[in-house]
N, CA and C of each residue as an Amber inpcrd file, in Angstrom:
protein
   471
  27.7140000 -49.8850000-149.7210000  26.9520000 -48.6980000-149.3880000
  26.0640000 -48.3400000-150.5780000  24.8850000 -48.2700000-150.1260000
  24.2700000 -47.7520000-151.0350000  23.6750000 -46.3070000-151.4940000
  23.4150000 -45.9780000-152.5130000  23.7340000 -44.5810000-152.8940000
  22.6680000 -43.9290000-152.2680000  21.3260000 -43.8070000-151.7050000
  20.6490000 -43.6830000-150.6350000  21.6390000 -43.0120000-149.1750000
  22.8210000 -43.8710000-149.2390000  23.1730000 -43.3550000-147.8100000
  24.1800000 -42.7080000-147.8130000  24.6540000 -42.2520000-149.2220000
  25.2970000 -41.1780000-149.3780000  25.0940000 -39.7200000-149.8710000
  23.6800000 -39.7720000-149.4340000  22.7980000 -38.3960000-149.4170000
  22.9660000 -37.6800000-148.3880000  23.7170000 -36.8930000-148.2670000
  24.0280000 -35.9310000-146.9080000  23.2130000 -34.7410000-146.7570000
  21.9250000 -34.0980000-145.5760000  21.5050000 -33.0770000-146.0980000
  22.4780000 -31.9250000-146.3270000  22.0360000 -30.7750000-146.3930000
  22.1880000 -29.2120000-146.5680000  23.8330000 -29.2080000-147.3610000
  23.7360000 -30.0820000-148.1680000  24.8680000 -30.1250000-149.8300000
  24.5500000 -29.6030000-150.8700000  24.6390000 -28.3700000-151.4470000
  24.8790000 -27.4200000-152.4360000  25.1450000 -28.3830000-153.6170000
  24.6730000 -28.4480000-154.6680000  25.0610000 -28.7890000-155.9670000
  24.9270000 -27.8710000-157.0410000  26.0320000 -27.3650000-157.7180000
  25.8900000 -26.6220000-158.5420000  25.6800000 -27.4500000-159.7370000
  24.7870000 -26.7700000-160.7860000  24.1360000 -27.8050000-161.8290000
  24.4840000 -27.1610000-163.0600000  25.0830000 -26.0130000-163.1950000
  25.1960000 -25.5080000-164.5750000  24.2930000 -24.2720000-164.4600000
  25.0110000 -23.3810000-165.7350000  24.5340000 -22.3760000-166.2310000
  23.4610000 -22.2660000-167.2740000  22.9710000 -21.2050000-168.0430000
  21.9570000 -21.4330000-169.1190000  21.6810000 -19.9510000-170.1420000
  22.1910000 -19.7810000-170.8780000  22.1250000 -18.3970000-171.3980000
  20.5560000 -18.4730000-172.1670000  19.9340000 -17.4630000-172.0930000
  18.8610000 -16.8170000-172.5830000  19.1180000 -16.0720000-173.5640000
  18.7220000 -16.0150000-174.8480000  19.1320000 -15.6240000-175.8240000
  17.3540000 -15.0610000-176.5060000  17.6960000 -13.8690000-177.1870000
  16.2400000 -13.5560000-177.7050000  15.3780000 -14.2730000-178.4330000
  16.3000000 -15.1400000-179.0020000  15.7490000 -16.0950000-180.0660000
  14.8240000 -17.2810000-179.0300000  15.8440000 -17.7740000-178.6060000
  15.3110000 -18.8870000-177.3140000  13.8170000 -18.4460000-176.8350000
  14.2510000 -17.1490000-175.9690000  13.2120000 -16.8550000-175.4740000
  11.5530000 -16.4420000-176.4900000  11.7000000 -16.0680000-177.6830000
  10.5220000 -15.9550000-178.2270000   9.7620000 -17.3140000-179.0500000
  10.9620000 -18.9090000-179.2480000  10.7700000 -19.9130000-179.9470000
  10.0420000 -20.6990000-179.0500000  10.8290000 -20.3890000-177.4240000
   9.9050000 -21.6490000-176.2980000   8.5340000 -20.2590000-176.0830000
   8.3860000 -19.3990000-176.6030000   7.1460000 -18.5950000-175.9780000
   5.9420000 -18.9670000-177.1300000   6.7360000 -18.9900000-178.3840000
   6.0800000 -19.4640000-179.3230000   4.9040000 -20.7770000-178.5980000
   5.6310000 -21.8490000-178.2880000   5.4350000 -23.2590000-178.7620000
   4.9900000 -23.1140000-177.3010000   5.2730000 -22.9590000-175.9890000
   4.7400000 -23.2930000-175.0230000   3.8780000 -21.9660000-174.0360000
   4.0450000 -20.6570000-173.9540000   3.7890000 -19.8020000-173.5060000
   3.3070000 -18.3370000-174.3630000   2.6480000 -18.3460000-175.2180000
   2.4250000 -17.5200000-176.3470000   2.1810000 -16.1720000-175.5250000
   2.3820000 -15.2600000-174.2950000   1.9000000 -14.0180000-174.0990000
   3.1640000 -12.8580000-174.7170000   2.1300000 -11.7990000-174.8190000
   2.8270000 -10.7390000-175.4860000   4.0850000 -10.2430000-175.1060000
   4.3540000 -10.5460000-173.5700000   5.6570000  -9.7480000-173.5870000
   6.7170000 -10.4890000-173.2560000   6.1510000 -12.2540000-174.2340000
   7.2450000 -12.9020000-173.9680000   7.6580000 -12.9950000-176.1000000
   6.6010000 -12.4990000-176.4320000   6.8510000 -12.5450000-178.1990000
   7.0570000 -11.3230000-178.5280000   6.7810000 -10.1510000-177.9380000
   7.1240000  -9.0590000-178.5410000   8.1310000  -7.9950000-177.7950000
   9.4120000  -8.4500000-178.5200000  10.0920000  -6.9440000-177.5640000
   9.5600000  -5.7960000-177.3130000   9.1700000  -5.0580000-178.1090000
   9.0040000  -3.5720000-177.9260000   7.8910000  -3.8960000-177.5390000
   6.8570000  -4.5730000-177.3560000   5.4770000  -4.1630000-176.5820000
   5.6700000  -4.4350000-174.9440000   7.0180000  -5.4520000-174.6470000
   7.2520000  -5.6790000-173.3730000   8.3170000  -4.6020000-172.6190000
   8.8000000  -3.8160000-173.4140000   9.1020000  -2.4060000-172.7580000
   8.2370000  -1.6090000-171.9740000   6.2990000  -1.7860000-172.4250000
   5.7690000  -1.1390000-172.3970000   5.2280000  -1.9100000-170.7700000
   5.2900000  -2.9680000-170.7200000   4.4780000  -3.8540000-169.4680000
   5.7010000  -3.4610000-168.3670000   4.7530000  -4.0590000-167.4850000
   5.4370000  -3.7130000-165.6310000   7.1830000  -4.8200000-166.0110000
   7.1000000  -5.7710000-166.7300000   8.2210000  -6.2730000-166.7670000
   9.6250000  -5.1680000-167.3950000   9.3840000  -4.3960000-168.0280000
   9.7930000  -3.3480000-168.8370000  10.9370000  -3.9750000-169.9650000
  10.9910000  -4.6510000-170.2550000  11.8300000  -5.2610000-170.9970000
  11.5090000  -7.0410000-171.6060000  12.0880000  -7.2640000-172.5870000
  11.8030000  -8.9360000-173.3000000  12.0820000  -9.6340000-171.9730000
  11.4120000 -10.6580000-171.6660000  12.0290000 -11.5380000-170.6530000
  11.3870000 -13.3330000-171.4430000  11.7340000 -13.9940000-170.3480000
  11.6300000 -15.1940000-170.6760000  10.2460000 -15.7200000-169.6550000
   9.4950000 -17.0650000-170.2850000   8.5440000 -17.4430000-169.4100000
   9.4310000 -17.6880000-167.8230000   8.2780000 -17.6820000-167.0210000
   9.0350000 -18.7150000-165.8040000   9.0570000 -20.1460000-166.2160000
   7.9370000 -20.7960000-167.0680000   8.3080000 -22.1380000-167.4080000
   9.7790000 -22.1080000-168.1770000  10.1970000 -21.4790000-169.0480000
  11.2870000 -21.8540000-169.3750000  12.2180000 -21.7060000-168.4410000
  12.5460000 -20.4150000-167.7040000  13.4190000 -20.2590000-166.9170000
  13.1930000 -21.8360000-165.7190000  11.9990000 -22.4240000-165.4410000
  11.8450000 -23.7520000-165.1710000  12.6680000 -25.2290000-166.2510000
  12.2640000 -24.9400000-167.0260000  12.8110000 -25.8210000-168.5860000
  14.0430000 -25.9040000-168.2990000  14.9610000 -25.2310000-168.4110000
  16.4820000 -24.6600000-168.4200000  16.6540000 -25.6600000-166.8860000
  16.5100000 -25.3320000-165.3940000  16.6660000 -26.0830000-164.9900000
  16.5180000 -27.6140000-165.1560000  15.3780000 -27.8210000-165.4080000
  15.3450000 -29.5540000-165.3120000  16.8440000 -29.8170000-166.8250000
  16.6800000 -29.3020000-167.3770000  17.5850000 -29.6740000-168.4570000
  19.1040000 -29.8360000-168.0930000  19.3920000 -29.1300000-167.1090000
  20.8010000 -28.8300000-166.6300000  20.3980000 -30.3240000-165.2930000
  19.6570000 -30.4190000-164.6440000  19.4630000 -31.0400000-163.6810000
  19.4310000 -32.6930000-164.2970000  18.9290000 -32.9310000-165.3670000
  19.3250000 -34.0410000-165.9130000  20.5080000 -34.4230000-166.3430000
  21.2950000 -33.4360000-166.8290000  22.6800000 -33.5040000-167.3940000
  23.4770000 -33.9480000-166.2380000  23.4850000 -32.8500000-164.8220000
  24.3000000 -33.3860000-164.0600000  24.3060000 -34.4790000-163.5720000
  22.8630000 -34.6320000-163.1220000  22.8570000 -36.1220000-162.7080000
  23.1590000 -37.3800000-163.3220000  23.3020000 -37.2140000-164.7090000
  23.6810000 -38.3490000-165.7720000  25.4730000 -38.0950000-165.3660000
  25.9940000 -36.9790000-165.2510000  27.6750000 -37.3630000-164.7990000
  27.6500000 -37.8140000-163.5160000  27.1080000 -36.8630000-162.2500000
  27.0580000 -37.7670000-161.2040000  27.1090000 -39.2460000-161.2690000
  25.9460000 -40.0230000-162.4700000  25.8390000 -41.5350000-162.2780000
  27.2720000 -42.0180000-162.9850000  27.6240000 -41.0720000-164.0060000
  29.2030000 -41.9300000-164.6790000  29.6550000 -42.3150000-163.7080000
  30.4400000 -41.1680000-162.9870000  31.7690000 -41.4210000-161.8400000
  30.9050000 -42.5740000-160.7600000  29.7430000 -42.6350000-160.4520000
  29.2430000 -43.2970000-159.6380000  29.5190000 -44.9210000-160.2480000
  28.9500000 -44.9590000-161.0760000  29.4480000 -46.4040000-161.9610000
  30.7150000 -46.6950000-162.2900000  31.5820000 -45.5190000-163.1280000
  32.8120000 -46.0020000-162.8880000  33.5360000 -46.3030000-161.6640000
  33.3670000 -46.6370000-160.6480000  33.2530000 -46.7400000-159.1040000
  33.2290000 -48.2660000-158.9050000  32.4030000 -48.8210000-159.8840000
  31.6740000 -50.6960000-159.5920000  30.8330000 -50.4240000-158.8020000
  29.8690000 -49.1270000-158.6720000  28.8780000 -49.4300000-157.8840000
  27.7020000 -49.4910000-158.6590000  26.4220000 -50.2170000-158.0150000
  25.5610000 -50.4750000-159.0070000  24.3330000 -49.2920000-158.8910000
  23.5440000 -49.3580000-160.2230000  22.8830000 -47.8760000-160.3590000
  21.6540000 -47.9230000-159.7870000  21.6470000 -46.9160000-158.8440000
  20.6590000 -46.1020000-158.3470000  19.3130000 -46.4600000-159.2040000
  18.4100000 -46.8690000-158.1050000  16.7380000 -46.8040000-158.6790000
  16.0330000 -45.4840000-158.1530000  16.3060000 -44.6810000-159.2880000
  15.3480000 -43.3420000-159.2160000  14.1010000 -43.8810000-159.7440000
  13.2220000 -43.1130000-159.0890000  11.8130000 -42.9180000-159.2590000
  11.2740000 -41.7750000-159.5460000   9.8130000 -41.3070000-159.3470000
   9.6680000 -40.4960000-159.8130000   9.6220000 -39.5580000-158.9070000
   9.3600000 -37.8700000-159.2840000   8.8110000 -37.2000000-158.3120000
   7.4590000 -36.4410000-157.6270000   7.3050000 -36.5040000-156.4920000
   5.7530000 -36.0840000-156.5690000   5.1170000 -34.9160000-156.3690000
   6.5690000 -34.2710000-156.8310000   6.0770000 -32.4870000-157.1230000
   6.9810000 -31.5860000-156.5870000   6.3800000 -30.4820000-156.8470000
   7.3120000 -29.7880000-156.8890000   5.9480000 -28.7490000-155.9690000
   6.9310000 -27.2900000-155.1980000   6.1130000 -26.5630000-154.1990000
   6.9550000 -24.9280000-153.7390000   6.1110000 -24.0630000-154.1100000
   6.3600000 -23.1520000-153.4820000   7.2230000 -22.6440000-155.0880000
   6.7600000 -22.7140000-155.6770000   7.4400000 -22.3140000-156.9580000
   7.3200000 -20.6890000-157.3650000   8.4360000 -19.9030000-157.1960000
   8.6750000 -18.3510000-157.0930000   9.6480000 -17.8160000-158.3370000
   8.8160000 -17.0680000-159.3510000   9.7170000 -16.3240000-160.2510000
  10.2860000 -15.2900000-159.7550000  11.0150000 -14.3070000-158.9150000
  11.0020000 -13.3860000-157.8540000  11.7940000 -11.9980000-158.7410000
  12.3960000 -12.1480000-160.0400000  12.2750000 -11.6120000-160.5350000
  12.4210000 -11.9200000-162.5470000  12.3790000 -11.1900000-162.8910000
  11.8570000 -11.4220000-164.5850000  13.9000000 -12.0080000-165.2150000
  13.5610000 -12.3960000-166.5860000  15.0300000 -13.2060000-166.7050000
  14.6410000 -12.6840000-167.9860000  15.5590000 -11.8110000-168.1280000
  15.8850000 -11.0250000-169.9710000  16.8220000 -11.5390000-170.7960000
  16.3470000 -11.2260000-171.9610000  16.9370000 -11.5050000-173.1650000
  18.6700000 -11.1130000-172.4630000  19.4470000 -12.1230000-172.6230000
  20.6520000 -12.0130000-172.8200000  21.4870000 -12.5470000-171.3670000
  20.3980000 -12.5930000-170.6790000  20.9630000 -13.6530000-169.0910000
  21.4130000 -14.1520000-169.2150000  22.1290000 -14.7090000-168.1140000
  22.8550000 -15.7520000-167.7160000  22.2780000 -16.1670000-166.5740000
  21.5300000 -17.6030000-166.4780000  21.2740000 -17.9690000-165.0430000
  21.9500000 -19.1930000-164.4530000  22.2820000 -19.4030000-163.1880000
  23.0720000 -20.4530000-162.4800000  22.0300000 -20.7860000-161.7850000
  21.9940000 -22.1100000-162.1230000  21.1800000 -22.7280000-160.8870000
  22.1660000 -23.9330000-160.2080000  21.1180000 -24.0620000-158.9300000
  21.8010000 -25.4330000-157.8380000  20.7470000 -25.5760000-157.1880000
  20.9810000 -26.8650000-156.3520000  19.9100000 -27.2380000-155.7420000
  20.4330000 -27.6060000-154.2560000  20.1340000 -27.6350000-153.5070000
  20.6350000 -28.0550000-151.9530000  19.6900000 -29.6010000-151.1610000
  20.1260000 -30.0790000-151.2360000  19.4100000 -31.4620000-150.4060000
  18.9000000 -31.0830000-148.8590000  17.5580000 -30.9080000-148.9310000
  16.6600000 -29.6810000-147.4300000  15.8090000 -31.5490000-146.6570000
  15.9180000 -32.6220000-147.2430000  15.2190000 -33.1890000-146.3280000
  15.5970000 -34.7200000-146.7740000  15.3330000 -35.7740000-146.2350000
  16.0420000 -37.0810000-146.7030000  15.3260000 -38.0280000-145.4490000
  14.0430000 -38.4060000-146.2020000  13.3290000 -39.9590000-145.0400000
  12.7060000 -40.6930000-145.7650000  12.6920000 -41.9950000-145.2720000
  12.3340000 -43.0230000-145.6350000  11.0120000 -42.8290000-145.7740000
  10.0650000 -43.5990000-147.2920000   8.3710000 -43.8120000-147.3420000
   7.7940000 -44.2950000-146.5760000   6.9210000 -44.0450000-145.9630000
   6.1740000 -44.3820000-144.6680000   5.2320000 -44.9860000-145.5060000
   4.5520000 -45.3910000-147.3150000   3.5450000 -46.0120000-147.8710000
   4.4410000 -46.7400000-148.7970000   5.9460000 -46.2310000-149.2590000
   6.5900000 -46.8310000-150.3600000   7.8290000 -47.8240000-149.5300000
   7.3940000 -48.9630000-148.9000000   8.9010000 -49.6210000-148.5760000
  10.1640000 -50.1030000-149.4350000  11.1130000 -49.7460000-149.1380000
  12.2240000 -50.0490000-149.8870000  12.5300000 -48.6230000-150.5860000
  11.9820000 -47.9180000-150.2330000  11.3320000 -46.2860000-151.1690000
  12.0730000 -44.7790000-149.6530000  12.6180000 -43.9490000-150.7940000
  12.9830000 -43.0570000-149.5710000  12.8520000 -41.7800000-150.2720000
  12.5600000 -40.6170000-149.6540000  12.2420000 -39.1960000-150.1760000
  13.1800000 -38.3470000-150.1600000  13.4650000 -37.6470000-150.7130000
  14.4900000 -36.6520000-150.8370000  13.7950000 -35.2660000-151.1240000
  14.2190000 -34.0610000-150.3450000  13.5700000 -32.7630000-150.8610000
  14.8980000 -31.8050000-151.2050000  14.7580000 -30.8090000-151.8000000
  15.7440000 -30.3680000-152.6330000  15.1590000 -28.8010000-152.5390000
  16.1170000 -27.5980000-152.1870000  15.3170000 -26.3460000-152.6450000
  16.5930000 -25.9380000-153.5750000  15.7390000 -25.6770000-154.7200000
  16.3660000 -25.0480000-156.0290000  16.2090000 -23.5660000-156.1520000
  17.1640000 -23.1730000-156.1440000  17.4900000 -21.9970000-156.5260000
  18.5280000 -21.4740000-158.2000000  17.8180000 -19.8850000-158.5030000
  18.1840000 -19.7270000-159.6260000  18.6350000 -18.3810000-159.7820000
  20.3000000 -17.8120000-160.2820000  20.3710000 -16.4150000-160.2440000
  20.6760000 -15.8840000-161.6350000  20.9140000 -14.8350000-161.1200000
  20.9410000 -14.2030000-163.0810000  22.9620000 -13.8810000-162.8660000
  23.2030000 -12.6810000-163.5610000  24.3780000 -13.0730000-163.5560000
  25.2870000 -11.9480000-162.6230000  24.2070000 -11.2750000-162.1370000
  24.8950000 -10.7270000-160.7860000  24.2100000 -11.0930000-159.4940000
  24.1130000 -11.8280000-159.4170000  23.9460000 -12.8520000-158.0070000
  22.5400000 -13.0380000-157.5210000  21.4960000 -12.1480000-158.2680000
  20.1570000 -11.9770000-157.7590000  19.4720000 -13.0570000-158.2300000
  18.6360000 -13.5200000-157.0790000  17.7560000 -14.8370000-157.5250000
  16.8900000 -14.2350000-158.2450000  16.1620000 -15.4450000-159.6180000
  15.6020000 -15.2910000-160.2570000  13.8500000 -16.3520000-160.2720000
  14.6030000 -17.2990000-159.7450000  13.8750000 -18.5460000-159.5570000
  14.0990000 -18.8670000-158.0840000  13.2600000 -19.8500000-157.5110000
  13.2530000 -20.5870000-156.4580000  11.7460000 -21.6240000-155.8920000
  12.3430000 -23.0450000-155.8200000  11.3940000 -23.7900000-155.5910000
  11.7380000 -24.8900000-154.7230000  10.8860000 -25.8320000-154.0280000
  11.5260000 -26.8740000-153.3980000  10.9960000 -28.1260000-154.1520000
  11.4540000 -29.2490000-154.4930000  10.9950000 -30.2600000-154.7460000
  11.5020000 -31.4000000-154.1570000  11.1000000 -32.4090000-154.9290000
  11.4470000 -34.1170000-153.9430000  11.5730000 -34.6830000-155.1230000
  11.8670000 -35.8790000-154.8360000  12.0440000 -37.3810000-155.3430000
  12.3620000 -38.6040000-154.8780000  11.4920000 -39.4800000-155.2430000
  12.1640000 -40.9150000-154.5800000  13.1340000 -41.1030000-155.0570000
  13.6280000 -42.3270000-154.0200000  15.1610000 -42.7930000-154.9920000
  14.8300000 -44.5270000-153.5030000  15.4700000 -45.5860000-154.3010000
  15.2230000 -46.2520000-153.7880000  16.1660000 -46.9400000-152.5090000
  16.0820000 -47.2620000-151.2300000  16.8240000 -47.0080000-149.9910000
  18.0890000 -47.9310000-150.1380000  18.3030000 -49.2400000-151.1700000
  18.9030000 -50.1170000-151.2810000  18.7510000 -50.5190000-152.6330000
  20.2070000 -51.0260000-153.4890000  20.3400000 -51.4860000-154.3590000
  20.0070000 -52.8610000-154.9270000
């Protein structure tokens, strides 16, 4: 069996947590997102966000980071198994990408992703699509994030 056909849709994966820390949040605002009320506390009291928060790219960042991790254990137990490894490919985007609300200094966010679609390339043979809607909460249950994306993965080993 190949790992292709053990993609079941509408499966929940929880991927890990990610604390936001003030520091975090003003070092990735530094280097990738320089606006004011992601570098300056007290001036972001003053904005509609009312408080320090984090970019949405990072609160993006943080996922893929956790999303790589799991999937690197997923492949252990998968290999320790004797089965042979999965040809991931790449992905061809990502859609519908929603910060829905702001992620402050001192969060906690959980993300997971749910498997929303699973068919074969109609241009990539041997090639199959996977769509995924990711979701992201803070640490009382309210989403923070939410997006859907895809990826190939290849139909046979």
């Amino acid at each position: 069996m190949s790992f292709w056909d053990t993609i079941e849709l509408g499966v929940d994966y929880e991927l890990g947590s990610h604390h936001f820390s003030a520091r975090e949040i003003l070092d990735f605002a530094a280097k990738y997102d320089p606006q004011r009320f992601h570098l300056d506390p007290d001036l972001a009291k003053k904005t509609l966000f009312g408080g320090h928060c984090a970019s949405g790219w990072h609160t993006t960042a943080a996922y893929m980071k956790l999303n790589v991790a799991w999937r690197r254990e997923m492949l252990k137990a998968w290999l320790a198994d004797g089965k042979p490894m999965p040809n991931f490919g790449p992905s061809p985007g990502v859609k519908n990408i929603r910060w829905t609300r702001p992620v402050y200094a001192g969060d906690t966010i959980a993300y997971r992703h749910r498997i929303s679609e699973k068919r074969e390339s109609k241009s990539k043979p041997g090639w199959g699509i996977i769509g995924f809607a990711v979701e992201a909460t803070n640490q009382d249950g309210a989403p923070v994030m939410t997006f859907d994306g895809a990826a190939f993965i290849a139909t046979s080993e």
